[in-house]
C-alpha positions as CSV (number, residue, x, y, z in Angstrom):
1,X,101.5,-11.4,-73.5
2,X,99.9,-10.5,-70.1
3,X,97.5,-8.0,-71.1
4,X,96.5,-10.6,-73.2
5,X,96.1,-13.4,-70.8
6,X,94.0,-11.2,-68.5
7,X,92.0,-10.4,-71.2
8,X,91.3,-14.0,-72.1
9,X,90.8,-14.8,-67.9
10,X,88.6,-12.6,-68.2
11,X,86.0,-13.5,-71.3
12,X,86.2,-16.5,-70.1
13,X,84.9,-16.1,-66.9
14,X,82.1,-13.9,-68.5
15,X,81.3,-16.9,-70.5
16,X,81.2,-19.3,-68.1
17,X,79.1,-16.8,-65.6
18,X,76.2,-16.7,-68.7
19,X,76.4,-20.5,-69.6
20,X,75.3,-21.3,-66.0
21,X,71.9,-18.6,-66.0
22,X,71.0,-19.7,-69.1
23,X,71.4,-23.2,-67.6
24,X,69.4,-22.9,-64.7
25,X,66.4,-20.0,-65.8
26,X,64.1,-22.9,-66.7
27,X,63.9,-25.0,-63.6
28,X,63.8,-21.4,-61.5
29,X,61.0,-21.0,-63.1
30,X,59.2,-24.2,-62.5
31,X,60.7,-24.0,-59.2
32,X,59.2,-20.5,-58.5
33,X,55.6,-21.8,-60.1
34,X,55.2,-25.2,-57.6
35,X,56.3,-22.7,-55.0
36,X,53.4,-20.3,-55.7
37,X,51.3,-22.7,-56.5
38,X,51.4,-24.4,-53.1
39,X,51.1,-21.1,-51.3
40,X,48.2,-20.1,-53.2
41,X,46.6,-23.4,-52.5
42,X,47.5,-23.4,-48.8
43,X,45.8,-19.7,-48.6
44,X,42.8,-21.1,-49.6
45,X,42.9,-24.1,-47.0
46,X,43.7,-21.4,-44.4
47,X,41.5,-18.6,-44.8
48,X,38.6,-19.4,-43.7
49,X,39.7,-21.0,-40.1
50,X,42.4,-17.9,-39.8
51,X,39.4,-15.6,-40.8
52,X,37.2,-17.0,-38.0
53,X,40.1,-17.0,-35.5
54,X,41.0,-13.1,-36.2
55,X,36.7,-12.4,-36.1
56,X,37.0,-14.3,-32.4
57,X,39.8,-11.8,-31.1
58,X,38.2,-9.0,-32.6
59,X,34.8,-10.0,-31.0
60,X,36.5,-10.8,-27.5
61,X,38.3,-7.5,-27.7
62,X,34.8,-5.6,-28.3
63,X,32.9,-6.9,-25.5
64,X,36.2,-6.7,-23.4
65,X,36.3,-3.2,-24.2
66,X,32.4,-2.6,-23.7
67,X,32.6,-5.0,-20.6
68,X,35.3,-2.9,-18.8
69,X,33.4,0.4,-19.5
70,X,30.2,-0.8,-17.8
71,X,32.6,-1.7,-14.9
72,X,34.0,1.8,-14.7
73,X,30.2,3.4,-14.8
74,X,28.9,0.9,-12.2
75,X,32.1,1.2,-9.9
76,X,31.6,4.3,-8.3
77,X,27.9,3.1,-7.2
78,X,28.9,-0.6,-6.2
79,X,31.9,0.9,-3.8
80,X,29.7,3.0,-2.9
81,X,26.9,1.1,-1.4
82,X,29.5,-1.6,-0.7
83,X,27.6,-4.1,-2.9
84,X,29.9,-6.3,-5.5
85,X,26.8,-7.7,-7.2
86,X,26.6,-7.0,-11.1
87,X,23.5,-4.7,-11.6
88,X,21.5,-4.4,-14.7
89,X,22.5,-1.0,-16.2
90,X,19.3,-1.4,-17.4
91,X,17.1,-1.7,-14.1
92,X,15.3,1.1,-12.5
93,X,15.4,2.1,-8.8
94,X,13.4,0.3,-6.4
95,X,10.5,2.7,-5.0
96,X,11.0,4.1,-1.7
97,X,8.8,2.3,1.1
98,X,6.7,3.8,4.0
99,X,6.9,3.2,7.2
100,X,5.9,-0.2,8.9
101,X,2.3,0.3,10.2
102,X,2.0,-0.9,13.4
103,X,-0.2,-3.6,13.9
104,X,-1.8,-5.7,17.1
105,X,-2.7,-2.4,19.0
106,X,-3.8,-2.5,22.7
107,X,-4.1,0.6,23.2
108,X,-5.7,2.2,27.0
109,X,-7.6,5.9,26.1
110,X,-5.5,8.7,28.6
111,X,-7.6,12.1,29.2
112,X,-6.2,15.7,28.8
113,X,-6.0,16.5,32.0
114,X,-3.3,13.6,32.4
115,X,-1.8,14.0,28.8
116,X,-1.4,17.8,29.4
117,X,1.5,16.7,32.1
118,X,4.5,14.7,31.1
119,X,5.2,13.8,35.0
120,X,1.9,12.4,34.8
121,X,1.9,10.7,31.8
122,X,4.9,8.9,33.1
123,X,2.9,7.6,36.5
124,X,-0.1,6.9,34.1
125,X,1.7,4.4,32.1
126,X,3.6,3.0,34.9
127,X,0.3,1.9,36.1
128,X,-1.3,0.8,32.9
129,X,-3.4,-2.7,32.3
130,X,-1.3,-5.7,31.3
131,X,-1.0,-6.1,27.4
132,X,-0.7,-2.2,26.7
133,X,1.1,-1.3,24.2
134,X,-0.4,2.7,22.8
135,X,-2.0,5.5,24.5
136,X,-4.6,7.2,23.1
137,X,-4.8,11.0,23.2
138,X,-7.3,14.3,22.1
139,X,-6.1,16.3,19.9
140,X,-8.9,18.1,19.0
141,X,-12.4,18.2,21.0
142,X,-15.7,18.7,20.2
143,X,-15.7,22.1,20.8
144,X,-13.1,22.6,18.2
145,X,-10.3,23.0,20.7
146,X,-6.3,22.0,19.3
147,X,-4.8,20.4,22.6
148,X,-1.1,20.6,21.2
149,X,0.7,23.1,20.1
150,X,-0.6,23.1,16.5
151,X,1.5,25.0,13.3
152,X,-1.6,24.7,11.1
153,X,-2.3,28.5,10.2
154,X,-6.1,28.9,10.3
155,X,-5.9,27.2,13.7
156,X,-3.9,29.9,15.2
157,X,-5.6,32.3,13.1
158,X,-9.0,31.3,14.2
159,X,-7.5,30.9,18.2
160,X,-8.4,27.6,18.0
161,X,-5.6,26.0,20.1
162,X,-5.8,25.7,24.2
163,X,-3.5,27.8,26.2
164,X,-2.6,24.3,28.3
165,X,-1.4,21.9,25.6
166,X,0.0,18.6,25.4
167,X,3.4,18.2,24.4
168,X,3.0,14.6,21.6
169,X,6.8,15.1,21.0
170,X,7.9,14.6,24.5
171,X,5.3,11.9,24.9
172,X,6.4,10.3,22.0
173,X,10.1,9.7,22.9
174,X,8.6,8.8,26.2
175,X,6.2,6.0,24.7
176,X,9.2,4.9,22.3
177,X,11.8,4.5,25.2
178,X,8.7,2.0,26.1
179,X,8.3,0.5,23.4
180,X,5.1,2.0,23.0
181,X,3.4,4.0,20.5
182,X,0.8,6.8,20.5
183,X,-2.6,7.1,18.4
184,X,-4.5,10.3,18.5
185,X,-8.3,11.1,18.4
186,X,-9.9,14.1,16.8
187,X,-13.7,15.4,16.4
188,X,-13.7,16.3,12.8
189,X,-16.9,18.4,11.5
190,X,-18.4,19.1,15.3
191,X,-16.2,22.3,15.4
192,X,-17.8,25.8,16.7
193,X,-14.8,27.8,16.7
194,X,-13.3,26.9,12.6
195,X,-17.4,27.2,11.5
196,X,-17.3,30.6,13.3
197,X,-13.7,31.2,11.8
198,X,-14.8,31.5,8.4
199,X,-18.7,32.0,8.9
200,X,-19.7,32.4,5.0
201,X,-17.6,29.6,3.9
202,X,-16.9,26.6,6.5
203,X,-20.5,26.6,8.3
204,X,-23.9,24.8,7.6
205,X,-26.0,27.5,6.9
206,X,-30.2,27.9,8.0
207,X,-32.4,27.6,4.9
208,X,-29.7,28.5,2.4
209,X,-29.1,32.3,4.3
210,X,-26.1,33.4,5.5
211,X,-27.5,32.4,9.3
212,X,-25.7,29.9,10.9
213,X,-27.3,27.0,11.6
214,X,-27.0,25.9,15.3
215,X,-27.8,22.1,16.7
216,X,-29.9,23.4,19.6
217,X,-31.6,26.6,20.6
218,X,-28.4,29.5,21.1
219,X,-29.6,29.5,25.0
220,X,-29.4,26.2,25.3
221,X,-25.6,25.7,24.1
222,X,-26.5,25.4,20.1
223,X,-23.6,25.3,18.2
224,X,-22.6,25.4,14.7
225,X,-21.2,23.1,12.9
226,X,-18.4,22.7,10.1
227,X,-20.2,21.5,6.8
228,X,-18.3,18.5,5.2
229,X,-19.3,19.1,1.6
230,X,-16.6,22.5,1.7
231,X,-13.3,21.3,0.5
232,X,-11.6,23.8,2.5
233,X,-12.8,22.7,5.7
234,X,-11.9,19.3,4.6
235,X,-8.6,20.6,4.5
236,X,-8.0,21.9,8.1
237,X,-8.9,18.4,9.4
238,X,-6.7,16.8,6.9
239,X,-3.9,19.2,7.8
240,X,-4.4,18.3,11.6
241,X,-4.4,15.1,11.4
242,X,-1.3,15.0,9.0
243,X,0.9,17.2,11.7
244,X,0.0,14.9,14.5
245,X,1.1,11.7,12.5
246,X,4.2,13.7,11.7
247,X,4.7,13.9,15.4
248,X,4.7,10.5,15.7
249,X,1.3,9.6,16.0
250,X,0.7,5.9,14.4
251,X,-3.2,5.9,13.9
252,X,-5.7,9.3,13.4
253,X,-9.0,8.2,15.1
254,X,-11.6,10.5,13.2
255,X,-14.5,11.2,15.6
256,X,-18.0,13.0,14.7
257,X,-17.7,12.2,10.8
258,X,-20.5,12.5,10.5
259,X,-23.7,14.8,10.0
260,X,-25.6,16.9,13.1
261,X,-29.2,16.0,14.0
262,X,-31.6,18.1,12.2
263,X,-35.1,17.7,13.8
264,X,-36.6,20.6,11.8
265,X,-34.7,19.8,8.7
266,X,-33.7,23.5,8.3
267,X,-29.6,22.8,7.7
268,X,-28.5,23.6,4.5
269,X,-25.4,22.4,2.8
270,X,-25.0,24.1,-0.8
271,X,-25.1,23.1,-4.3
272,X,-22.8,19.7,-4.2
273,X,-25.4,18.5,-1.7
274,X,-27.6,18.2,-4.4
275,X,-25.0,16.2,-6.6
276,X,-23.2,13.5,-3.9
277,X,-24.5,12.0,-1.3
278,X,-23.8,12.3,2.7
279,X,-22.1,8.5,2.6
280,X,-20.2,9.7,-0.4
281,X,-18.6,12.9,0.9
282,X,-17.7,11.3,4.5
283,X,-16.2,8.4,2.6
284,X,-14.5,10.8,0.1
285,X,-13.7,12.4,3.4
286,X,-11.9,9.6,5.0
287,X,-10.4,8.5,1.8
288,X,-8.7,12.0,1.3
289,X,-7.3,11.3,5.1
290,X,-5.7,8.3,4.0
291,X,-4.2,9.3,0.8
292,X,-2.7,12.0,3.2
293,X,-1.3,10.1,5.9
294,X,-1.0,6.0,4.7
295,X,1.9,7.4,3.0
296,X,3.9,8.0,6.6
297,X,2.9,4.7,7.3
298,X,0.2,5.4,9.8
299,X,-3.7,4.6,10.0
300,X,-6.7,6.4,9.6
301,X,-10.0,4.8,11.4
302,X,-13.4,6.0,11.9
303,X,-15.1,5.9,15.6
304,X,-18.5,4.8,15.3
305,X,-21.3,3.2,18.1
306,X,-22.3,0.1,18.0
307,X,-25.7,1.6,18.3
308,X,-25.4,3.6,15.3
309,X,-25.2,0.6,13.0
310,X,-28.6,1.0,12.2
311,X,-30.2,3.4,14.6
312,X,-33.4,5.5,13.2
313,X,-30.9,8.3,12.5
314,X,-28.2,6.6,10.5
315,X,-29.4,7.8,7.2
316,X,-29.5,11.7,8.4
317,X,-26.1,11.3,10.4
318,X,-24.2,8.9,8.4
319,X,-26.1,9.0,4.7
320,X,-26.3,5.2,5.3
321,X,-24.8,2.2,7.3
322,X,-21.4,3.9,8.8
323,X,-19.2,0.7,8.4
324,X,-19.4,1.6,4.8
325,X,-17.4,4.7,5.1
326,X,-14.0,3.5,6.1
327,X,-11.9,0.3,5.7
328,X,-10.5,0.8,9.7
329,X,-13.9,0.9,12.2
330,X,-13.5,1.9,16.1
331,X,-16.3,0.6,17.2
332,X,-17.7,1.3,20.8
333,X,-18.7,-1.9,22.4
334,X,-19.3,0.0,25.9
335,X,-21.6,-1.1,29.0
336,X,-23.9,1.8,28.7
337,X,-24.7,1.9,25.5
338,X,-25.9,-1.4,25.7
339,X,-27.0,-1.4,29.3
340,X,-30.8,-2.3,28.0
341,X,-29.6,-5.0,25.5
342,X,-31.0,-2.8,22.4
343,X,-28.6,-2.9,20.0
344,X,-30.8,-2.0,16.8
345,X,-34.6,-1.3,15.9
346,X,-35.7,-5.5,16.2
347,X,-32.5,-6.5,17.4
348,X,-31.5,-7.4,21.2
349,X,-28.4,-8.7,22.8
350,X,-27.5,-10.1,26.0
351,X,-27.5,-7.4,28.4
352,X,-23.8,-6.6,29.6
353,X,-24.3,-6.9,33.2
354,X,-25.4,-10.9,32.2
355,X,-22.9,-11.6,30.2
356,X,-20.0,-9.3,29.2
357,X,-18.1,-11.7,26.8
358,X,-21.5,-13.0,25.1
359,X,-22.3,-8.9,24.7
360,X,-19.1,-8.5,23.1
361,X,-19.3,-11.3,20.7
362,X,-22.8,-10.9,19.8
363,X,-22.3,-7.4,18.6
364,X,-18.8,-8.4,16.8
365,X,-20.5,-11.0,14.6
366,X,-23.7,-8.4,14.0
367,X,-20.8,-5.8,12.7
368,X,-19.8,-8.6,10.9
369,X,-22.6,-9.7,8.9
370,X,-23.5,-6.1,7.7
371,X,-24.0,-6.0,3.7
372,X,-21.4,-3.5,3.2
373,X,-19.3,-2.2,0.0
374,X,-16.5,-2.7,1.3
375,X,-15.3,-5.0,4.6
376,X,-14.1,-3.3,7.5
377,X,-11.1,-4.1,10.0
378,X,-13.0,-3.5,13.3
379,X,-10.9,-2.9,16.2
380,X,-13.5,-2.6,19.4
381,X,-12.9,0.2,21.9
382,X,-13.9,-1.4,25.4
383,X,-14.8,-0.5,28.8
384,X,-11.7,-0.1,31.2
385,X,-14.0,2.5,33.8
386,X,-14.7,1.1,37.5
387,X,-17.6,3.4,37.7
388,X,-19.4,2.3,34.6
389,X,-22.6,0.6,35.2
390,X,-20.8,-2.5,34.7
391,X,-17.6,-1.6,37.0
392,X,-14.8,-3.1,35.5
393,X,-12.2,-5.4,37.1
394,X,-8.8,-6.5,35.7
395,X,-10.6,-9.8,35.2
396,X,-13.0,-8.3,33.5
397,X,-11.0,-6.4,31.3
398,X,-9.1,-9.9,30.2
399,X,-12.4,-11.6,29.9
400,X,-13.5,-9.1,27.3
401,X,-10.1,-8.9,25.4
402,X,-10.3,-12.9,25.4
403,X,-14.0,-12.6,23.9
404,X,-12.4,-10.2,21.1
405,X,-9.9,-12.7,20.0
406,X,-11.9,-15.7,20.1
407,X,-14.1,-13.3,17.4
408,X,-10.8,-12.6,15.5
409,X,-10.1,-9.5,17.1
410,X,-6.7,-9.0,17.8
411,X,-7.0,-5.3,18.4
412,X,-8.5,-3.1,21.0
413,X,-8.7,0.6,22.8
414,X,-9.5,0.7,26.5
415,X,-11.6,3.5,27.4
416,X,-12.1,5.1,30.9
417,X,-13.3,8.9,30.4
418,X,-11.6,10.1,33.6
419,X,-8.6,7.7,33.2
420,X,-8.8,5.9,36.3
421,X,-8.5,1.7,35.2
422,X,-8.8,-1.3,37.8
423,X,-5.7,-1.6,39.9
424,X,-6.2,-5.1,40.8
């Protein structure tokens, strides 16, 4: 009887357990469909605004991550320079600039003999006239002499430099401890010693031999000059004039560019004579100059007479009106070149001893008024000399710097050949 009672316990509860799944499958079912149903449905709602919102953190991510490499490659640079600015990874480096050139120059010429010694340089600019603020020193004379101790090869080769030379460095720290600066002045193609250095290259020649030309008769001090058509002698200048800036030098004054006087027309100048002219190769001359040296941030100016504007000899000398060949003009404005009031062939001025200032000014607007190529900046080099034949005063040094600037000249060069100026 038990083994039958927990048989039937059993089956029954078997029974029971089946009655209620097969009770319930049908509303699972349904249950399990409106279930799906709804999540399908609630996808579809979703998707699009969860889609969006996963593309945002993705997106945010990506330019995080791009963001912080840029950081990392420009880090180094902006610790470096101490600058916390953003840069543009795609900017390029700002070009290097030269040097400030000095402008406003009132500058007083000091002789070799005084430049030579640095004691006296010292006492010279002790004593200098109000308003000075460069010397101006030779570098290189007429004769072809270097009056510094040069490191240009030929010159050494060719013995070209002076045993007594001036020291530009020393003079240099001296002028800066001043506040002062120093321009040099060089005699470019009248040069005896570099047309004898390399006789069958550098020299104008006689009548296309291989005969040196000379500018006078030998006996009388003739000399040979350097021809300006030979690249190479180009060269040496440019190479002189680029050490001296290097030195410190703020402005190259370029003497003699020009041609020698040729009464019986017998100089001789080669083939490219016959191609360019003698305004084109001194302007290509002075041009070369300044593609050597604006670059340090000095200047490069051409000395030229008033009276040469349009003396009878400006075509043989200059191949044309000189102003034309350089942008920066020294022009000499001095007492005895004008002592007669003949400025050029039908034109007069007011003779110097009448009237200094009106002298000044008359020639100034003459410059002026030139048909030229290209406009000059004139800077007028004055008389400071109390032996000239209009003996200068410190008045009359201000009156003539006052007759400048009322012409719009803010720039000038005092010239006394021996270096004595007006002490009162």
């Amino acid at each position: 009887m038990a083994r039958q009672k927990k048989y039937k316990i059993k089956r029954y509860k078997k029974i029971s357990a089946g009655s209620q799944k097969a009770g319930r499958r049908p509303v699972t079912v349904v249950i399990f469909i409106i279930i799906l149903a709804g999540l399908v449905y609630l996808g579809m709602v979703l998707f699009k605004p969860v889609s969006e919102f996963i593309m945002s953190i993705n997106t945010d991510l990506t330019a995080g991550m791009q963001s912080s490499r840029v950081l990392e490659e420009e880090a180094p640079l902006s610790v470096a320079e101490g600058d916390k600015t953003e840069q543009n990874a795609e900017s390029k480096p700002e070009p290097v600039k030269p040097v400030r050139v000095v402008q406003n120059i009132g500058a007083v010429y000091i002789p070799f003999e005084i430049a030579s010694d640095t004691e006296a340089v010292k006492a010279f600019i002790a004593a200098v006239p109000a308003g000075t603020n460069t010397l101006m020193i030779e570098i290189k004379n007429s004769q072809g002499q270097i009056l510094y101790d040069t490191k240009t090869e030929k010159a050494i080769e060719w013995e070209a430099v002076s045993d007594k030379k001036i020291d530009i460095p020393a003079i240099v720290k001296l002028l800066k401890s001043k506040n002062m600066h120093l321009a040099v002045r060089m005699h470019a193609f009248s040069d005896p010693i570099a047309a004898r250095g390399n006789r069958e290259i550098n020299a104008i020649k006689y009548q296309n031999t291989d005969v040196l030309w000379l500018d006078n008769f030998a006996n009388s001090g003739g000399k040979p000059w350097l021809n300006p058509y030979i690249p190479d002698v180009r060269q040496y200048l440019l190479d002189i004039a680029k050490e001296a800036v290097e030195l410190g030098a703020v402005m190259v004054i370029m003497d003699s560019v020009r041609f020698p006087d040729d009464m019986t027309n017998t100089a001789t100048f080669g083939e490219q004579a016959a191609e360019t002219s003698r305004g084109s190769i001194l302007s290509e001359f002075i041009d070369e100059a300044r593609a050597a040296i604006d670059p340090l941030g000095a200047r490069v100016a051409l000395y030229v007479p008033c009276t040469a504007i349009e003396q009878p000899q400006r075509d043989q000398r200059y191949g044309g009106n000189p102003l034309d060949i350089s942008e920066n003009i020294i022009l000499g404005i001095l007492p005895e070149q004008l002592e007669t009031g003949y400025l050029a062939p039908g034109v007069n001025v007011t003779r110097p001893g009448t009237d200094l200032s009106k002298t000044i000014q008359e020639v100034l607007h003459y410059a002026k008024t030139q048909p030229v190529a290209k406009p000059s900046v004139i800077l007028p080099m004055l008389s400071g000399n109390p032996q000239s034949v209009v003996p200068m005063t410190n008045e009359k040094i201000t009156a003539q710097i006052t007759a400048c600037a009322e012409s719009g000249n803010s720039e000038y060069i005092l010239y006394s050949p021996d270096g004595v100026y007006p002490t009162e």
